[in-house]
C-alpha positions as CSV (number, residue, x, y, z in Angstrom):
1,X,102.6,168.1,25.5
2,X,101.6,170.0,28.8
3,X,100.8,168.3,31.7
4,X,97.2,167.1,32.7
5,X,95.9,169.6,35.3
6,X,94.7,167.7,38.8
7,X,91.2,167.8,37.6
8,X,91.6,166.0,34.2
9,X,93.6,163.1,36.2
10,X,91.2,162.8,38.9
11,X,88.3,162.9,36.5
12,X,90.1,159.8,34.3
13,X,90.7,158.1,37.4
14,X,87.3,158.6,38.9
15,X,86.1,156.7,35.5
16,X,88.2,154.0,35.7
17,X,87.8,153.3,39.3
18,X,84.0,153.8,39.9
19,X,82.4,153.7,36.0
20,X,84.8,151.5,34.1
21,X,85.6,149.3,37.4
22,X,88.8,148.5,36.2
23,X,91.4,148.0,39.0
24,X,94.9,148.0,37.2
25,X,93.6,151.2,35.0
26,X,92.5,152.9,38.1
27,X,96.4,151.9,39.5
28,X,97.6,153.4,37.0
29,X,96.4,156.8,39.0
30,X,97.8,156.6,41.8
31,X,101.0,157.7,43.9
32,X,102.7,155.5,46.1
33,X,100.0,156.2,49.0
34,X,96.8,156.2,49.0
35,X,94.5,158.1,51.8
36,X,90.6,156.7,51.5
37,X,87.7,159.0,53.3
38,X,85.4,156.2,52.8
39,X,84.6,154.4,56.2
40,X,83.6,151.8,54.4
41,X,87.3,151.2,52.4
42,X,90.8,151.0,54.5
43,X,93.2,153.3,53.4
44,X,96.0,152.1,50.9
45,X,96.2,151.1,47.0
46,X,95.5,147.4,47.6
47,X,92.5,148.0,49.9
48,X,91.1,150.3,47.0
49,X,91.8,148.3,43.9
50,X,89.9,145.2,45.8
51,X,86.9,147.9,46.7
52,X,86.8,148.3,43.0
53,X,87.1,145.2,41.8
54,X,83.9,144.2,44.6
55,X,81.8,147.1,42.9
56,X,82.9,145.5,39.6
57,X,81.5,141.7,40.6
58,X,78.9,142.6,42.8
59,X,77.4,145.9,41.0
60,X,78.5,145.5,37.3
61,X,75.7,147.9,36.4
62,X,76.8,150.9,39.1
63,X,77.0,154.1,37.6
64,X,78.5,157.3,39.3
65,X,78.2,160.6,37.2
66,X,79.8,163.9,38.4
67,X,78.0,166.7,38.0
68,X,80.3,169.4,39.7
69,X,83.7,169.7,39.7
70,X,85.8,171.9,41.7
71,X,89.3,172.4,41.4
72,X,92.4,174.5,43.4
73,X,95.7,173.6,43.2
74,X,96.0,170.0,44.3
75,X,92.7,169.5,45.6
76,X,89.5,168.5,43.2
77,X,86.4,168.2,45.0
78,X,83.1,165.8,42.4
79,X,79.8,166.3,43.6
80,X,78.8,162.9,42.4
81,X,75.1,161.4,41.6
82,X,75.7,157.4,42.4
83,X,73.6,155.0,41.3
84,X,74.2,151.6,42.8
85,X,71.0,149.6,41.0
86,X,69.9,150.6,38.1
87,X,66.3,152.1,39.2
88,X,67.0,153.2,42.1
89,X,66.9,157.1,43.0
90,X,70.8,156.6,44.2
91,X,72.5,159.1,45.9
92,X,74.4,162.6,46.1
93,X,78.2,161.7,46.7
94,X,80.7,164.6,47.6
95,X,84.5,163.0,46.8
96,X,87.8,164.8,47.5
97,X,90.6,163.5,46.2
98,X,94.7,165.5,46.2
99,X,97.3,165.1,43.7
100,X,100.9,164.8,43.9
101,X,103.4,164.2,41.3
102,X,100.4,163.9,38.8
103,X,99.1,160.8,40.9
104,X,96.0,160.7,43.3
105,X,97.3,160.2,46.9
């Protein structure tokens, strides 16, 4: 079986992470580092899997759904439409994530 390309792993962590909001499936993803571009979440795997498990508790309902992806090499870029509360308009997201050794870093 070949391996999955960047894109499909980033895409399957994405949805476990942010759709699924399931911390020890989204670990499963990643490397032994983890970078984070969000102000709003500290860099590292432990920092990210409680940032996910807060979206989880707090905004059970929180949908994100890409609508662009764009892959080169190790680099996927997801234009992202997040909704946060059901209802609400929600916003345009642009994530970039890199891959290493088949794990998000």
């Amino acid at each position: 079986m070949p391996e999955a390309s960047a894109k499909e792993i980033v895409l399957a962590f994405y949805n476990a992470a942010l759709n699924e909001k399931d911390p020890e499936k989204a670990r499963s993803f990643l490397g032994d580092i983890y970078i984070q571009h969000n102000p709003h979440v500290p860099d590292g795997i432990e920092a990210f899997l409680r940032f996910v498990a807060f979206r989880r508790d707090k905004f059970p309902n929180a949908r994100n759904e890409v609508r662009r992806v764009i892959a080169e090499g190790d680099l996927v870029a997801l234009h992202v439409h997040s909704v946060v509360i059901p209802g609400s308009p929600g916003r345009q997201i642009v994530d970039i994530f890199r891959v290493e050794n088949a794990k998000v870093v």
